[in-house]
C-alpha positions in Angstrom: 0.0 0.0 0.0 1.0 3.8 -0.5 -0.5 7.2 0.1 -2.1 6.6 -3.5 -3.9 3.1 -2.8 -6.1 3.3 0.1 -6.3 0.1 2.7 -9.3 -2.8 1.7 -12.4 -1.9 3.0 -12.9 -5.0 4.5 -9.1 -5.0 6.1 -10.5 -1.6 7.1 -13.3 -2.5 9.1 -12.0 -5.5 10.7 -9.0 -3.5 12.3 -11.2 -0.5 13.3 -13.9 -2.5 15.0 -11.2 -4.4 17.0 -8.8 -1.5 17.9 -12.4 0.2 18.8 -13.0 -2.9 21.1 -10.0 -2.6 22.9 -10.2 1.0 23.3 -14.2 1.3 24.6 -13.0 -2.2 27.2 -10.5 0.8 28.6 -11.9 4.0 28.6 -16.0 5.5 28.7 -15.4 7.2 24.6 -18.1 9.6 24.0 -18.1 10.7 20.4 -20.2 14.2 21.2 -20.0 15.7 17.7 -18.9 14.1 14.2 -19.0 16.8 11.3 -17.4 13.6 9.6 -20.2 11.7 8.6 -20.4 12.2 4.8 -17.4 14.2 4.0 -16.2 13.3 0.9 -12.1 13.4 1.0 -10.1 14.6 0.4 -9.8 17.2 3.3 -7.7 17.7 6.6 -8.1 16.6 10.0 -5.9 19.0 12.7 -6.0 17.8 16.2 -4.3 18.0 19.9 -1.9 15.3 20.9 -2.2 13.4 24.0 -1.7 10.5 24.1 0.3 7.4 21.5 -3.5 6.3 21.1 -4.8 9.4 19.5 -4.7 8.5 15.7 -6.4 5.2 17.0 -8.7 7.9 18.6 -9.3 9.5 15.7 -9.6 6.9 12.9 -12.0 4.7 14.5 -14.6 7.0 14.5 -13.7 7.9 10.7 -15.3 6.4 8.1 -12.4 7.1 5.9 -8.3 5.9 6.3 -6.3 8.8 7.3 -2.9 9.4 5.9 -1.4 10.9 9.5 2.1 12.6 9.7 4.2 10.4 11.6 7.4 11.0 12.6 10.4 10.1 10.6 11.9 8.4 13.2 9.3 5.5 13.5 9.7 4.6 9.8 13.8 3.0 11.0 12.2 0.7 12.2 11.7 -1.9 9.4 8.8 -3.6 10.7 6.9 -0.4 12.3 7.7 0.9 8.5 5.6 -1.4 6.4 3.0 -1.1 8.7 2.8 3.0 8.5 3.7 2.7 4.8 0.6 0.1 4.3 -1.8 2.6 6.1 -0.4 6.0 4.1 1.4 7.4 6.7 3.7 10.4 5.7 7.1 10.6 7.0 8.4 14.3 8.9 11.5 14.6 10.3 10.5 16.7 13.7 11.0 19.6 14.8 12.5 20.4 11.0 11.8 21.3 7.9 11.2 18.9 5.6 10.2 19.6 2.0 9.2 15.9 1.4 6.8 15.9 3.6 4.5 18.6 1.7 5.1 17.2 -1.2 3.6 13.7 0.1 1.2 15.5 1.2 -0.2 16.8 -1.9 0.1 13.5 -3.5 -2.4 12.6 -0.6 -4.6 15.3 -1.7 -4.6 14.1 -5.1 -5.3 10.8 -4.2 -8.1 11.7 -2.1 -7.1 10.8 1.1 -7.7 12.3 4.4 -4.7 14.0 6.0 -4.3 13.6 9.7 -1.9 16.3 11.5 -0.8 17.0 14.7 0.1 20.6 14.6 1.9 20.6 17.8 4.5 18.5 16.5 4.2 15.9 19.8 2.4 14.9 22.6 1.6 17.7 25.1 2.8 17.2 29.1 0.2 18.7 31.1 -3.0 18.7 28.8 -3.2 21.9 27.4 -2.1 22.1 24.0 1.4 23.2 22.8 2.1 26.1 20.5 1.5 25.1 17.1 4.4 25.6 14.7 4.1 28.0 12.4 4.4 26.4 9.1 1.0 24.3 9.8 -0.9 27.6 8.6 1.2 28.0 5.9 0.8 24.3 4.8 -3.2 24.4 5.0 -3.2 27.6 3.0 -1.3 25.9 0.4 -3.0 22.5 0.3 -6.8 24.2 0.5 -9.1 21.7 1.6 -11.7 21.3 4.2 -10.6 21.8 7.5 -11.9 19.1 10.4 -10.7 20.0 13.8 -11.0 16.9 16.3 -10.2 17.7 19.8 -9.7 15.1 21.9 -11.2 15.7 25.8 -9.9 13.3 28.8 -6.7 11.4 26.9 -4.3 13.5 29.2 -5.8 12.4 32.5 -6.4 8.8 31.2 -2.8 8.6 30.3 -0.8 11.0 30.8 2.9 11.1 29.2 4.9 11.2 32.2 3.2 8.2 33.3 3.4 4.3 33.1 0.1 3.2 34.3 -3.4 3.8 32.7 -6.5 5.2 34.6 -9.9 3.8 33.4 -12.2 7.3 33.0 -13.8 9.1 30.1 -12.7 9.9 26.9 -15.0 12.7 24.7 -14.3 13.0 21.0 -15.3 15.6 18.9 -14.9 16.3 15.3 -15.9 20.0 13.8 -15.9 20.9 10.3 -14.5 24.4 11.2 -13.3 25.8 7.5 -14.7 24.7 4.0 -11.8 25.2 0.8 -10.9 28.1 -0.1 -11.7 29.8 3.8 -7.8 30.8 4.1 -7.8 32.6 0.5 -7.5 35.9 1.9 -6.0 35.1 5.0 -2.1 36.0 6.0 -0.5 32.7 7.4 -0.1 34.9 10.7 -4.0 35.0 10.8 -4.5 31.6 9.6 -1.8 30.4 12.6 -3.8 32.5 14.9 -7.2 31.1 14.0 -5.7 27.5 14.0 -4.4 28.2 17.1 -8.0 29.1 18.9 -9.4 26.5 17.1 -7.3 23.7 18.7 -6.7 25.0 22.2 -7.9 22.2 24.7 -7.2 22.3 28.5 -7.7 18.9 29.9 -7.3 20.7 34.1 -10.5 22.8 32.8 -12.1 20.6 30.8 -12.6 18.1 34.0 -13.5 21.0 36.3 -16.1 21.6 34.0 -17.3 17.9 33.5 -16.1 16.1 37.0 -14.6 13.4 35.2 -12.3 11.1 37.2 -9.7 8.2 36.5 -9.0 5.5 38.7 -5.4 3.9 37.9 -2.2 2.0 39.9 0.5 4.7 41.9 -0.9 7.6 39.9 1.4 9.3 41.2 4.1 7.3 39.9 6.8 9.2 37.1 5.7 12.5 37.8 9.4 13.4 38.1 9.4 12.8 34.6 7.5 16.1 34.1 8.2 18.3 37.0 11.6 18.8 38.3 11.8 21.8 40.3 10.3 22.1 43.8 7.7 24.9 44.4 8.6 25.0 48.2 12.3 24.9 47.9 12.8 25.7 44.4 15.6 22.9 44.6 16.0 20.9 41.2 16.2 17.4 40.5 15.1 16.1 44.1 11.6 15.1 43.3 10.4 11.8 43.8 7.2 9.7 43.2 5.4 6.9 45.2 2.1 5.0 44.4 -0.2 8.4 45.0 2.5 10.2 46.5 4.9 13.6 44.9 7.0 14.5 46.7 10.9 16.5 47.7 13.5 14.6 49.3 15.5 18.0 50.0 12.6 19.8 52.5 9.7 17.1 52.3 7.4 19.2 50.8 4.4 16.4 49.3 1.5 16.2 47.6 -1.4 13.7 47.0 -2.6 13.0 42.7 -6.1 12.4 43.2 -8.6 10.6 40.9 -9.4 14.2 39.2 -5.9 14.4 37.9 -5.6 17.4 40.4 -3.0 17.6 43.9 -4.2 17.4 47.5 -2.3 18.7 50.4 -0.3 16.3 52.2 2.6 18.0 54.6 2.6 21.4 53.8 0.0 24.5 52.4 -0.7 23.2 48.5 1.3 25.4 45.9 -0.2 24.6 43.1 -3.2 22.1 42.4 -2.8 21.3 39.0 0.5 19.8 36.7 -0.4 22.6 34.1 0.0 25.0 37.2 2.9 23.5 38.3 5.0 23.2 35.0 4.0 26.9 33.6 6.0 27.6 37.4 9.0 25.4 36.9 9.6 26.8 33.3 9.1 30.5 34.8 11.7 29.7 37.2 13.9 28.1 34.7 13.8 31.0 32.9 15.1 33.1 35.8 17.6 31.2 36.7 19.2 31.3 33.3 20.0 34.9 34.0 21.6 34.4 37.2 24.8 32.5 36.4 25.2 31.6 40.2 22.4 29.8 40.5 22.9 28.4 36.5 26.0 26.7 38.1 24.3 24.6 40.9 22.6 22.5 37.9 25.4 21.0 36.8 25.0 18.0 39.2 21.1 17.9 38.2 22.2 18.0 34.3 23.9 14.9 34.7 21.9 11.3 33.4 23.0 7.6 32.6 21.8 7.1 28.5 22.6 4.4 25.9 23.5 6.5 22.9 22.3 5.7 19.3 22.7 7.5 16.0 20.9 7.2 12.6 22.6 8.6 9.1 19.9 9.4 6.2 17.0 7.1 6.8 19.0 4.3 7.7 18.6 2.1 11.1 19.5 3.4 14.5 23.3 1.8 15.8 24.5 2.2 19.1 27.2 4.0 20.2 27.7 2.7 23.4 26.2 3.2 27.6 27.7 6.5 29.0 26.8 10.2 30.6 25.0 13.2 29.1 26.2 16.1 30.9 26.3 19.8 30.8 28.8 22.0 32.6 28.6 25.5 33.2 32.1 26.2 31.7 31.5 24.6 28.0 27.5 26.7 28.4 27.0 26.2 24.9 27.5 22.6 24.4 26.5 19.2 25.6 28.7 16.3 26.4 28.1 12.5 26.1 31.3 11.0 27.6 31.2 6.8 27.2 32.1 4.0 29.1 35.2 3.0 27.7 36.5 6.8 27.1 34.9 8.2 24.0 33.5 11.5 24.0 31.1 13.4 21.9 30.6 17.2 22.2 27.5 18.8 20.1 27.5 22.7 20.4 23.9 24.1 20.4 24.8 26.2 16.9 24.8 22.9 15.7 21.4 21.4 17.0 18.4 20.8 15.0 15.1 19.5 15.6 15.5 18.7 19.7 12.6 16.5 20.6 11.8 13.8 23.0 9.8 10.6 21.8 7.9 9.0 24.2 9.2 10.3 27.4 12.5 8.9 27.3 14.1 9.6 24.3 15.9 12.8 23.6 16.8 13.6 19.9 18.1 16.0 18.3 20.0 16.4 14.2 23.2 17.4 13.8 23.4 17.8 9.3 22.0 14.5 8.6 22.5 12.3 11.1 20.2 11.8 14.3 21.5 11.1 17.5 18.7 9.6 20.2 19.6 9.7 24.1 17.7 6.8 25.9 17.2 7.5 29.2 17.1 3.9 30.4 16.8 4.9 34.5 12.9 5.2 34.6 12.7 8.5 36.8 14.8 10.6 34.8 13.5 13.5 33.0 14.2 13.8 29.3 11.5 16.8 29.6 14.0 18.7 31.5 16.6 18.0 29.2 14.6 19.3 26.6 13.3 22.6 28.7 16.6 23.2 30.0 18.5 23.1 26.6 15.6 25.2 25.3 16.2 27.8 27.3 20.0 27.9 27.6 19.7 28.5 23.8 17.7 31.4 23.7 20.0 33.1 27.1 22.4 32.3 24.9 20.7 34.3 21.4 20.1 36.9 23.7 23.5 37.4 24.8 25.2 37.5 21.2 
């Protein structure tokens, strides 16, 4: 199969009914609108990213296939690869650009497929959606179809990416024809990424003090120090730590309950913040301070330090190890990161260098240097490859700022 030659209808239906099996035996799915139903392709479905599950999410309750953007990364995979290739998915090297990709795209259009697209680029952390990158307007301008937008309500809080366990709860789908052909015409791609960007905001914290949804899992608790890594009472990094329903810091003992809303509870101390999305907008507000106080930028050299099996893939070609060693960053080489190996190699990779930093999952870190990807797996299950990514982030613009 190809993005040309659409999947059996038959094939189709049997997959979709049992994939929809499995999901409905998990979660409470409530499809509470479907503008779907009788489109004709082709035409574009835009939607927030939550959970690994979403296209499942989404093309269950589709009568059609959907050609989804993956990322590139999953197609070195041989086997994962025939299966995306067999379905139409279209290859996109994240965080980068990546002519190909439009180009498949507009064979998709011409074929008449439907186009799934996750505009954020990756699963969000905390449930609320993720700027959008910019060249999503520019990229429904150009391919001018029908615009669905599918917002997905509850995936956060029934799994959430930090996590390992899955809470049983409800999941609401809906899917609004927002924009007909031809809608962006006259539109600038700053308005267009404005009005994409309304149209897909989604705030799982809100949405289930609005509905009173809850989600009953194992330790919900448990890999929150995968997402937050700064302590609100302390404001020490690095010294968080999760137990069945538990959060909380080993340096002043400040803890907090993760209740069946997806919300904190007080537990030893006056609560700081009730929500993760409260929490993280904090942790990146304080990152962002600290960056400009190169005192306090020095005490993170210890907490940017983290065991990782390298790997490294040139073209499209296989991932191949390059061995078990440390990431580190040190405060005297600012602008650069350092994997030093087991048996003495060392790698240095200057930010001016870095393209396309992402994390898959929540354990891999990634990031292009010309053609060649190099993936950090974190392989100790409580470290942070968010942080990793946050902390980079902002080291680069101090760094823009200050040249």
């Amino acid at each position: 199969m190809s993005i040309e030659k659409k999947p059996g209808k038959i094939a189709q239906r049997l997959v979709l009914s049992a994939l929809r099996a499995f999901l409905q035996s998990r979660s409470q799915i409530k499809v509470v609108r479907n503008d779907t139903v009788g489109l004709k392709p082709p035409y574009l479905i835009l939607a927030n990213h939550v959970t690994n599950w979403d296209p499942f999410y989404i093309n269950c309750y589709v009568d059609e296939p959907i050609s989804f953007v993956t990322g590139a990364s999953l197609f070195r995979n041989p086997w994962l690869a025939k299966l995306l290739n067999y379905t139409g998915a279209i290859p996109k090297m994240k965080n980068k650009n990546d002519t190909r990709t439009i180009r498949s795209m507009i064979k998709a259009k011409q074929s008449g497929r439907v186009i799934g697209l996750f505009p954020e680029g990756n699963r969000n952390w905390d449930g609320t959606t993720e700027p959008l990158f910019y060249s999503t307007a520019k990229l429904v301008k150009l391919l001018d179809l029908p615009v669905v937008i599918a917002t997905i309500s509850g995936g956060h809080l029934s799994s959430p990416r930090w996590a390992e366990n899955y809470r049983r709860g409800p999941i609401h789908l809906s899917f609004e024809k927002k924009w007909d052909a031809g809608a962006f015409a006259n539109h600038t791609p700053d308005e267009i990424h404005q009005m994409l960007t309304e149209a897909l905001a989604h705030d799982d914290a809100e949405w289930q003090s609005q509905t009173g949804a809850v989600y009953y899992g194992k330790a919900p608790a448990h890999y929150l120090e995968r997402l937050l890594f700064i302590c609100p009472h302390c404001e020490v990094p690095g010294r968080l730590r999760s137990e069945q329903d538990l959060f909380g810091c080993t340096a002043c003992g400040y803890t907090v309950r993760y209740t069946p809303q997806g919300k904190f509870a007080p537990f030893t101390h006056p609560l700081r913040f009730s929500t993760t999305r409260d929490w993280n907008r904090w942790q990146l507000e304080r990152l962002n301070q600290v960056m400009q106080e190169a005192g306090q930028l020095v005490s993170w050299e210890p907490v940017m330090q983290d065991p990782v099996h390298m790997y490294v893939s040139e073209g499209e070609k296989p991932f191949q190890s390059l061995g078990t060693g440390q990431l580190h960053w040190n405060a005297d080489q600012a602008d650069s990161l350092t994997f030093q190996g087991g048996h003495g190699q060392a790698y240095s990779f200057p930010f001016v260098e870095l393209e396309g930093i992402n994390v898959q999952l929540h354990h891999k870190f990634e990031f292009y240097v010309g053609d060649k990807l190099y993936r950090f797996l974190f392989y100790q299950p409580r470290t942070s490859a968010y942080k990793w990514l946050k902390f980079i982030t902002a080291l680069e613009q101090r760094l823009t700022r200050h040249n």
